[in-house]
C-alpha positions as CSV (number, residue, x, y, z in Angstrom):
1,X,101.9,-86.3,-47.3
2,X,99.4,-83.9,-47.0
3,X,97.7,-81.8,-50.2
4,X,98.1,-78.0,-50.3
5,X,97.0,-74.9,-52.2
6,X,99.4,-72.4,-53.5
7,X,97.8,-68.9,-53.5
8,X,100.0,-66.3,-55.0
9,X,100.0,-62.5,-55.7
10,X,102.6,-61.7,-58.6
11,X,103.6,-57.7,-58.6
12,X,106.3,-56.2,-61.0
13,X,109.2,-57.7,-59.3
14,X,107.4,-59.7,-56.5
15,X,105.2,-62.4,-55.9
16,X,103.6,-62.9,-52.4
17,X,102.7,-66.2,-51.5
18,X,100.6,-68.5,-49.5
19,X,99.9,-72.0,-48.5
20,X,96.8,-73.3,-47.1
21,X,96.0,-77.4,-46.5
22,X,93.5,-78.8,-48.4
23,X,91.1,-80.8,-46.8
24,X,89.5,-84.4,-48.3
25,X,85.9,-82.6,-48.2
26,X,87.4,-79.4,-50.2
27,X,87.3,-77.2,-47.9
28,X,89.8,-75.0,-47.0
29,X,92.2,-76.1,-44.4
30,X,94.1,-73.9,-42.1
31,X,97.2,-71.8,-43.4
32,X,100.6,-73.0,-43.4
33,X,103.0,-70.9,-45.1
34,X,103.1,-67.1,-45.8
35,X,106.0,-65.4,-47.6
36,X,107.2,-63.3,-50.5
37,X,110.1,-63.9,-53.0
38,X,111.7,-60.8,-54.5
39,X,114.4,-59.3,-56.8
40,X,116.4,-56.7,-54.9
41,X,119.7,-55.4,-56.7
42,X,119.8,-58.2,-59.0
43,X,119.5,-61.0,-56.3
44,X,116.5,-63.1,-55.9
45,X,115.5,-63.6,-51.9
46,X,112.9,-65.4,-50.8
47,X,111.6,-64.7,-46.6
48,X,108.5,-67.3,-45.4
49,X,106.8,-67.8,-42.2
50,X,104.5,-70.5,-40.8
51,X,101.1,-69.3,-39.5
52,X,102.2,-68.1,-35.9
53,X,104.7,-65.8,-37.5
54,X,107.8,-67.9,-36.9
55,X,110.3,-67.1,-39.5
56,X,110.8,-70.3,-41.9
57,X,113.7,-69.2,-44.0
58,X,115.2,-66.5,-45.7
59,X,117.4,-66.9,-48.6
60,X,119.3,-65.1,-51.3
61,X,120.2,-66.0,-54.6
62,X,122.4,-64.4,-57.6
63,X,119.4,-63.5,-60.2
64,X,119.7,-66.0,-62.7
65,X,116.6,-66.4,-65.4
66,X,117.4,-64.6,-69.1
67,X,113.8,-64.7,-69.6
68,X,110.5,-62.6,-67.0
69,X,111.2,-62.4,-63.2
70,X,109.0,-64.5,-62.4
71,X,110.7,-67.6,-64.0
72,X,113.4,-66.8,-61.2
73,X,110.5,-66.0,-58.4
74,X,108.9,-68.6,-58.8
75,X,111.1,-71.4,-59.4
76,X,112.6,-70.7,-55.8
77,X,109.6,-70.7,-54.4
78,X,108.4,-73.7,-55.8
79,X,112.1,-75.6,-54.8
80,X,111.7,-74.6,-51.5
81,X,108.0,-75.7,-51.0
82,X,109.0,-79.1,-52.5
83,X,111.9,-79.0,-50.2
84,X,109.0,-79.6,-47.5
85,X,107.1,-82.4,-49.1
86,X,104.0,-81.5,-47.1
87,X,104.2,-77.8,-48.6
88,X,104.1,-78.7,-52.3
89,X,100.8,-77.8,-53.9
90,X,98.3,-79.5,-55.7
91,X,96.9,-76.3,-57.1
92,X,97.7,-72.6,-57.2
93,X,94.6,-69.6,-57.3
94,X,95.9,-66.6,-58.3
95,X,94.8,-62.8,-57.6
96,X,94.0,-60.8,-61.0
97,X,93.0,-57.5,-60.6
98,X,90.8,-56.9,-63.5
99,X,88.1,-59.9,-65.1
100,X,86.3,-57.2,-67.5
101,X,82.7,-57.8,-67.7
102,X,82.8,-61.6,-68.9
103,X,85.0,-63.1,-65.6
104,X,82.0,-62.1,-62.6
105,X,83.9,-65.6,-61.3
106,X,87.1,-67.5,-60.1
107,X,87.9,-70.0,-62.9
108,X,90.4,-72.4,-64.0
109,X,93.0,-71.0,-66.4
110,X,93.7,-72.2,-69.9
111,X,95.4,-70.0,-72.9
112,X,92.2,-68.7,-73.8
113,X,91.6,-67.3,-71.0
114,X,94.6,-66.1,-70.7
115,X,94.2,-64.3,-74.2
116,X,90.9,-62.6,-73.0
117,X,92.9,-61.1,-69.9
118,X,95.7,-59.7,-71.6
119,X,93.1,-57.4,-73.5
120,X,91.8,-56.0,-70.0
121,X,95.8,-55.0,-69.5
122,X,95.3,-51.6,-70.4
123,X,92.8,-51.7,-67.7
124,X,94.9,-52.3,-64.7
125,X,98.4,-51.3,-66.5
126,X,99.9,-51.3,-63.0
127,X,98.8,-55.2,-62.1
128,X,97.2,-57.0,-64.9
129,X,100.2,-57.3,-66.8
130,X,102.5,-59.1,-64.1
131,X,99.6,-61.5,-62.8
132,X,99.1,-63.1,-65.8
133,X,103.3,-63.1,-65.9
134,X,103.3,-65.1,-62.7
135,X,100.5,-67.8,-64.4
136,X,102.4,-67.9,-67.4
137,X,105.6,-68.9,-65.6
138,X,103.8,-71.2,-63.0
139,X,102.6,-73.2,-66.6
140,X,106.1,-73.4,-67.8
141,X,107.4,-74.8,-64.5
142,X,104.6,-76.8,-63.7
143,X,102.4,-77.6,-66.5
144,X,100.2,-80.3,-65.4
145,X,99.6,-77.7,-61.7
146,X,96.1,-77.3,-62.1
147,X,95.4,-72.9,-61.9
148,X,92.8,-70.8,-61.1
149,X,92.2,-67.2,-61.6
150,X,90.3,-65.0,-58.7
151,X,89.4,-61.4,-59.6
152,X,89.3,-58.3,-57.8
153,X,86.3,-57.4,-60.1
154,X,83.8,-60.4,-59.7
155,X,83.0,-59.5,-56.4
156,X,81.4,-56.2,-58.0
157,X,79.1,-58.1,-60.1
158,X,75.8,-57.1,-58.1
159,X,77.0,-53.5,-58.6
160,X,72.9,-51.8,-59.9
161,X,73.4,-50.5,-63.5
162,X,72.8,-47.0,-62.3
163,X,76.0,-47.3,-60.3
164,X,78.2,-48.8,-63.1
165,X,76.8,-46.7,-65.9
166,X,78.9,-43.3,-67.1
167,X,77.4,-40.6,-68.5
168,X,78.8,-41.3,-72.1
169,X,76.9,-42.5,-75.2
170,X,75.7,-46.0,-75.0
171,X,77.8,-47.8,-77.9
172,X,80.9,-46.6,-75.4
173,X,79.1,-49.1,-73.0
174,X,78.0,-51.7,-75.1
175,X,82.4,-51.7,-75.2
176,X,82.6,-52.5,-71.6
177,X,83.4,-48.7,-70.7
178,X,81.4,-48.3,-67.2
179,X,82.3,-48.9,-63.7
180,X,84.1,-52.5,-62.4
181,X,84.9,-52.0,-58.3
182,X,88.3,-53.5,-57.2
183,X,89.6,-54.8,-54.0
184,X,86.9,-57.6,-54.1
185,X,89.2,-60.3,-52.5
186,X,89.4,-58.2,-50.0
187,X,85.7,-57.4,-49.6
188,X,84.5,-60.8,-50.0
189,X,86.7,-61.6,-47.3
190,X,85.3,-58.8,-44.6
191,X,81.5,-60.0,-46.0
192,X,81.9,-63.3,-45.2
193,X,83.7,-63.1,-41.3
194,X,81.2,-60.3,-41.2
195,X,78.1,-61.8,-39.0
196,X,81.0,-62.9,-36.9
197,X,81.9,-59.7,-35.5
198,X,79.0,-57.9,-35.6
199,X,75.7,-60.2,-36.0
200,X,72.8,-59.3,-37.5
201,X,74.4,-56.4,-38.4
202,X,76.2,-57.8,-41.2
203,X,72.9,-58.3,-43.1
204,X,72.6,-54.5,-43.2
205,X,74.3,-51.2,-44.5
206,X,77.9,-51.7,-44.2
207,X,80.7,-49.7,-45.8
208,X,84.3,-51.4,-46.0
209,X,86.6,-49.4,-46.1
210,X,89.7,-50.9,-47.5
211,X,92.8,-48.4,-47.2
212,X,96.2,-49.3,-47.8
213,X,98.8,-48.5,-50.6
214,X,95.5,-48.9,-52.8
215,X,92.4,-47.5,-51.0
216,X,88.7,-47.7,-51.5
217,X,85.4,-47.9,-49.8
218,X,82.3,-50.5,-50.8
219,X,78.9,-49.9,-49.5
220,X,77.2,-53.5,-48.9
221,X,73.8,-54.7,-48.1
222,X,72.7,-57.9,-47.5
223,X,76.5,-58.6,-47.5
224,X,77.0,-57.8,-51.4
225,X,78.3,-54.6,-53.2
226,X,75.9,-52.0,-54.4
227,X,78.3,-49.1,-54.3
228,X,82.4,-48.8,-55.1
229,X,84.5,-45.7,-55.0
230,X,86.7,-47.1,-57.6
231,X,85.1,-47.2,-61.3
232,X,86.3,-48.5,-64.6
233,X,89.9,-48.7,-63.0
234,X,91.8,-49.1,-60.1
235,X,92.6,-44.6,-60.5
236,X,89.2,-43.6,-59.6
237,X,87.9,-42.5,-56.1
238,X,90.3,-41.8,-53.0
239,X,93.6,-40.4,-52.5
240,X,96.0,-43.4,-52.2
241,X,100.0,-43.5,-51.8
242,X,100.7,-42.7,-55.4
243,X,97.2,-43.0,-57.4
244,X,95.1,-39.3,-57.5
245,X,92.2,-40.6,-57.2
246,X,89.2,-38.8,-59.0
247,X,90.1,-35.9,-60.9
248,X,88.2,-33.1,-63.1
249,X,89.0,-35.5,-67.0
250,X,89.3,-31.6,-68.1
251,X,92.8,-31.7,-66.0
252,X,94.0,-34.1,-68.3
253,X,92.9,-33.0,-71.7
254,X,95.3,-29.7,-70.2
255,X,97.7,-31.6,-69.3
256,X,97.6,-33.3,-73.2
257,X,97.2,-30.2,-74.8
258,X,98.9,-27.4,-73.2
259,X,101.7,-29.2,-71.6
260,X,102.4,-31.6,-74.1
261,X,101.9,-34.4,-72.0
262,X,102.0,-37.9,-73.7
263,X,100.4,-41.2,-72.5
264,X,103.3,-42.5,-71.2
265,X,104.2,-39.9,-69.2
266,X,100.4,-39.0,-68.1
267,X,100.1,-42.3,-66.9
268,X,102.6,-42.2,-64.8
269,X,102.1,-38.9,-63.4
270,X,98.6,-40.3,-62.3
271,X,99.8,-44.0,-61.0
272,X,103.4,-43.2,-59.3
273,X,103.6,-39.5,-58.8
274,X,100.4,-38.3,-57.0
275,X,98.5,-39.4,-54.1
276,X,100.0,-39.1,-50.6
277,X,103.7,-39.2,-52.1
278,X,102.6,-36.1,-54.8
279,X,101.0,-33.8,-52.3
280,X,104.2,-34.4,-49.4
281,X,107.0,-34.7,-51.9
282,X,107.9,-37.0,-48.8
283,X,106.2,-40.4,-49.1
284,X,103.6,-42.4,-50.1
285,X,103.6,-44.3,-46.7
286,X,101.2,-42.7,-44.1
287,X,103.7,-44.0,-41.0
288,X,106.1,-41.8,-42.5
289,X,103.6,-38.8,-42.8
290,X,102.2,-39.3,-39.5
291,X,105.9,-38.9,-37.7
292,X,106.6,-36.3,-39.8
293,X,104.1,-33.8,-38.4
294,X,105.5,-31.0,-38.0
295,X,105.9,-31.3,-41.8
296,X,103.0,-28.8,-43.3
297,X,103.3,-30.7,-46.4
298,X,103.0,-34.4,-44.2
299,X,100.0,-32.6,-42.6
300,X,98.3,-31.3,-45.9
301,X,98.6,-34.8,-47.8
302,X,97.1,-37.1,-44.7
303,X,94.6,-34.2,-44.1
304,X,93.2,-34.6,-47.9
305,X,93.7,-38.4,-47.8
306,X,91.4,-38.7,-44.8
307,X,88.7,-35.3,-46.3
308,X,88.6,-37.5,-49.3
309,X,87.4,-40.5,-47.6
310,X,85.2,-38.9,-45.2
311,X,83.4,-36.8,-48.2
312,X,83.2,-40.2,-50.4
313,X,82.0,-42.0,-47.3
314,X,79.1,-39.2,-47.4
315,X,78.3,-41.0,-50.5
316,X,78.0,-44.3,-49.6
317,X,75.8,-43.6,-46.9
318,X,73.6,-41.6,-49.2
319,X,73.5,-45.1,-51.3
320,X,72.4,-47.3,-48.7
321,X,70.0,-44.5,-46.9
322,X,71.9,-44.8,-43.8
323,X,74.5,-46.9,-41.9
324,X,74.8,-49.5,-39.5
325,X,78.0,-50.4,-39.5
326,X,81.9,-49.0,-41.2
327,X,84.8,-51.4,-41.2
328,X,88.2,-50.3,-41.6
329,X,90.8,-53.3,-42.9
330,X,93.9,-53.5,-45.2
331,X,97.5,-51.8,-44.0
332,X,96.6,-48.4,-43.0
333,X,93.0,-49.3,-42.1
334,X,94.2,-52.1,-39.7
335,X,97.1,-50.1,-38.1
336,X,96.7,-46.5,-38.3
337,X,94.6,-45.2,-34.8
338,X,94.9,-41.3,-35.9
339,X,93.9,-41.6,-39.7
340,X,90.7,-43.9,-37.8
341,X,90.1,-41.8,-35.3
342,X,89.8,-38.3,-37.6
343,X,88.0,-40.2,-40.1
344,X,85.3,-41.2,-37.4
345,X,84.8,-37.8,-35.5
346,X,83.7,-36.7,-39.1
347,X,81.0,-39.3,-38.6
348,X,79.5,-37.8,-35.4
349,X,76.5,-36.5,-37.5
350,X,75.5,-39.6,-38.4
351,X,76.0,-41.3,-34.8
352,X,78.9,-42.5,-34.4
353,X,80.5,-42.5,-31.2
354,X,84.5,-43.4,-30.8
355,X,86.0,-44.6,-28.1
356,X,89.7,-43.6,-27.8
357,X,91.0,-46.6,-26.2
358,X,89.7,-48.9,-28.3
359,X,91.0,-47.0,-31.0
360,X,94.6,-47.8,-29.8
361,X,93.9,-51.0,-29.6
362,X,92.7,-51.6,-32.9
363,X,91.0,-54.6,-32.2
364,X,87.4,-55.8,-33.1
365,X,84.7,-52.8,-31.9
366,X,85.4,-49.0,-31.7
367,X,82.6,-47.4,-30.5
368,X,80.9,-47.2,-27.4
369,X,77.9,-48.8,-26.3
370,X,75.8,-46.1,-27.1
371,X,77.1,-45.1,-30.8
372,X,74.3,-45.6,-33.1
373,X,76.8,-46.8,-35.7
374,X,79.1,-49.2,-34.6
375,X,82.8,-48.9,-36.2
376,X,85.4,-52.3,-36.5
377,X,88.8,-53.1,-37.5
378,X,88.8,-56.6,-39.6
379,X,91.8,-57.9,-40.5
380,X,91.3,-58.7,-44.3
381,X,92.7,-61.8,-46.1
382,X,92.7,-62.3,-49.8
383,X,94.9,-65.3,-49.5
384,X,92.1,-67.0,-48.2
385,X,89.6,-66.2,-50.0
386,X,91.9,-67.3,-53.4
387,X,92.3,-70.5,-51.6
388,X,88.6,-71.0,-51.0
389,X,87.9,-69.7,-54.6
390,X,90.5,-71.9,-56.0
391,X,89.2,-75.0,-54.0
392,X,85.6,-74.1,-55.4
393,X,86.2,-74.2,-59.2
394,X,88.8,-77.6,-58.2
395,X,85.3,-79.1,-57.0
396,X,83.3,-77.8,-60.0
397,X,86.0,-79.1,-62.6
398,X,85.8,-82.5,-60.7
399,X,82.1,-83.1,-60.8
400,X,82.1,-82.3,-64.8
């Protein structure tokens, strides 16, 4: 029977899952299972595939725990890896969004920890919350499962001070008020495949940019962050499918004090309401947009989404005094030629040099030979790098 690593991603009422092996010398074997249990209409269903894409199984199941969702979630996924006795895990790594300035590190989970994150909730209202749900739940099903936590932040952690800090007074810092970064599964993924794809390159000035339901660009040198478009939370920076993105504070202290506004209802004006799905009333999902053209408001919320990133991409490059390389990744970055392509002829004053067909094709370089800054699409994979996260602190905890 071989070992395995559970990596999961716990949402409101989802959590995404995947199963790598785990090799003897603790490394991180190839990937076995990827799948997603939900609750839809009160029914639980579960859908996994093995690595080619073949589908596994897909099941539904009368909702049934009186206590969180993910008591339910989980518990069918965990019988159904356990169904495969070469699936069940030996460990699970989970993604957290937010590790405040004390977690710059994956690490094994205890209630103390836990404790710690549930002050950083207000943080990442949207995420933080349910991922420690879904490590709460995996402890009451499985107590003795060894768990790890991987954050979105840590990757951040070589952000300068001059790019964290916020113009407030000091003691406001001293609170742990100043800029975080997110996405950094993500980005630690692209830095490490990076000298893959493009070489020597990958040692130079890069900027990531990670666009999907979430969106964000990193600026990277020598493979780590110096610059993030997203700040103290996941709101700040670019338009995204629902998030603003930044916004003058002074709209809000309006919105408080001449429209009544409370917190409740501010936050969710500026987490579920605005972004793509705001400015098109339509959707927050750019396929959508994109096929509905003719749609002036389609067309005025994927023309902002894509001025916003080309006007904060004129930032990072200003951070790293140039650029050698942009990578586009995540949902929209992967799969979207015409959001890529307007994004890039933007670029043309700094060099870069599209080529149409490899646009369409979406796959590895998108320039031509001649572009003085060459332009990729990486596929991205957190999963991974929770399973190689959560197979480094396993070692660590092993050797102490």
């Amino acid at each position: 029977m071989s070992s395995t690593i559970l990596c999961l991603n716990c949402g409101s009422s989802s959590v995404k899952f995947a199963v790598y092996a785990y090799q003897k010398d603790r490394s991180p074997g190839e990937l076995r299972v990827r799948g997603k249990a939900e609750l839809i209409d009160q029914e639980s269903g579960l859908t996994a595939f093995d690595a080619q894409g073949q589908l596994l199984v897909e099941r539904k199941e009368t909702f049934s725990s009186k206590g969180d969702v993910h008591d339910d979630l989980l518990k069918l996924t965990l019988d159904w890896l356990a169904s495969h006795g070469d699936l069940d895990p030996i460990a699970a790594g989970h993604r957290v969004v937010h590790g405040g300035k004390t977690f710059v590190q994956a690490v094994h989970v205890n209630e103390a920890t836990l404790n710690d994150l549930g002050v950083l909730i207000p943080l990442a209202p949207l995420h933080q919350p349910y991922n420690l749900a879904g490590i709460r739940a995996l402890a009451k099903l499985r107590p003795s499962l060894f768990q790890v936590a991987c954050f979105d932040t840590a990757f951040h952690a070589t952000l300068p001070h001059v790019e964290r800090a916020f113009a407030l007074p000091r003691r406001l810092e001293e609170q742990g008020i100043y800029r975080y970064g997110f996405h950094g599964l993500s980005y630690a993924y692209i830095a490490s495949v990076l000298p893959d794809y493009c070489g020597d390159v990958a040692e130079g000035r890069v900027v990531v940019a990670h666009l999907g339901s979430g969106a964000s660009l990193c600026a990277l040198q020598n493979r780590k962050s110096i610059a993030s478009t997203m700040g103290f939370t996941a709101l700040e920076g670019l338009m995204m499918g629902t998030r603003c993105g930044n916004l003058d504070p002074g709209v809000l202290l309006y919105l408080l004090t001449e429209q009544g506004m409370d917190v409740q209802s501010l936050t969710s004006l500026l987490y579920k309401e605005s972004g793509l799905l705001g400015v098109s009333g339509l959707s927050a999902d750019v396929r959508t947009l994109l096929a509905a053209s003719d749609d002036p408001r389609a067309a005025e919320a994927i023309e902002l989404f894509c001025y916003r990133i080309q006007r904060e991409l004129g930032a990072m490059v200003a951070a790293l005094q140039g650029l050698d390389a942009l990578v586009f990744t995540a949902g929209i970055g992967e799969h979207a030629a015409p959001i890529r392509k307007r994004i890039c002829e933007s670029l043309q004053w700094i060099g870069v040099e599209l080529d149409d067909m490899r646009n369409a094709s979406g796959v590895g370089c998108l320039t031509t030979p001649t572009s003085k800054v060459s332009v990729w699409v990486i596929p991205t994979d957190e999963e991974q790098m929770v399973a190689n996260e959560t197979i480094g602190v396993m070692a660590k905890a092993v050797t102490h």
